[in-house]
C-alpha positions in Angstrom: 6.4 7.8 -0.6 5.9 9.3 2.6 4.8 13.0 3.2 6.8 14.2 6.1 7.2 17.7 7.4 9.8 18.5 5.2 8.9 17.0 2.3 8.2 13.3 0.7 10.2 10.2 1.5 10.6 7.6 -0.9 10.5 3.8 0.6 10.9 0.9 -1.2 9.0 -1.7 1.0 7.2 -0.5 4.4 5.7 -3.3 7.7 2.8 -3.0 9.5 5.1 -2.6 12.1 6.8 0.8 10.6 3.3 1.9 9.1 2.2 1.7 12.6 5.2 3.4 13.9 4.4 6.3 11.4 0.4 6.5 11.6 1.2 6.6 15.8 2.6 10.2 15.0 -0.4 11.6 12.8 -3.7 12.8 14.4 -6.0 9.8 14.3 -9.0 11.6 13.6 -7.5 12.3 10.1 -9.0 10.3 7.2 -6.9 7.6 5.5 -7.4 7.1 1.9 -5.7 5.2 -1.4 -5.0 6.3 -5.2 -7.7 6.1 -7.1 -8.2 4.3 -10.2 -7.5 6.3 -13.0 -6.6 10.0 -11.0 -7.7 11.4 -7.4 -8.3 9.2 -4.2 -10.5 7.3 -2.7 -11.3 5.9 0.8 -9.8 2.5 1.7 -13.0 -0.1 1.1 -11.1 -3.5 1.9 -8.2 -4.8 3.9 -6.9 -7.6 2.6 -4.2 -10.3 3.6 -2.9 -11.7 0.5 -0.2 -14.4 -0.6 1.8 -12.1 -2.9 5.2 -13.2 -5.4 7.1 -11.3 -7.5 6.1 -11.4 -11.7 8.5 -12.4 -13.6 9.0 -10.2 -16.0 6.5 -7.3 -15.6 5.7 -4.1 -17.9 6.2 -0.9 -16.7 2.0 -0.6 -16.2 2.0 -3.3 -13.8 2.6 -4.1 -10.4 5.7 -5.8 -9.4 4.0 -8.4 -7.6 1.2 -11.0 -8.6 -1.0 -13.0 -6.6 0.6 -16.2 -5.2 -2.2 -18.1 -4.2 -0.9 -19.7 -1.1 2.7 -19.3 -1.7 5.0 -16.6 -1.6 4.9 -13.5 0.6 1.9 -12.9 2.9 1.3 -9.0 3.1 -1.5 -6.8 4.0 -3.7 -4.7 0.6 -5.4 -1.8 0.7 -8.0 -1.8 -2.0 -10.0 1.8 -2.7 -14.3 1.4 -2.4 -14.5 1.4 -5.7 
């Protein structure tokens, strides 16, 4: 989702290109972080690009995607410090 100034937008898929778009409109000074593990937040530690396919048959706990090592999608992961 996406907190606007009206309220939270859900988005099923977002580019660097639109996440760029969107972070051009926020004050840059303002800290960007990711969910943490179990509850809370934490700062962004790594930046990934990653080879990424959808699982096959996934339960409800897991992500959508796996690792495609090589193959697949390429996208860009955000990974917490921790």
């Amino acid at each position: 989702m996406i907190k606007l100034m009206n309220g939270w937008k859900n988005i099923a898929s977002m580019t660097v290109k639109e996440l760029i778009d969107y972070l051009t409109n926020i004050n840059p000074d303002i800290e960007v972080v990711v969910d943490g593990y179990e509850d809370g937040y934490d700062p962004i530690g790594h930046i990934h690009q990653k080879f990424i396919k959808p699982c096959s048959d996934p339960a409800w706990y897991y992500g959508k995607y796996e690792e495609g090592t090589g193959e697949g999608s390429r996208l860009v992961l955000l990974i917490s410090r921790n």
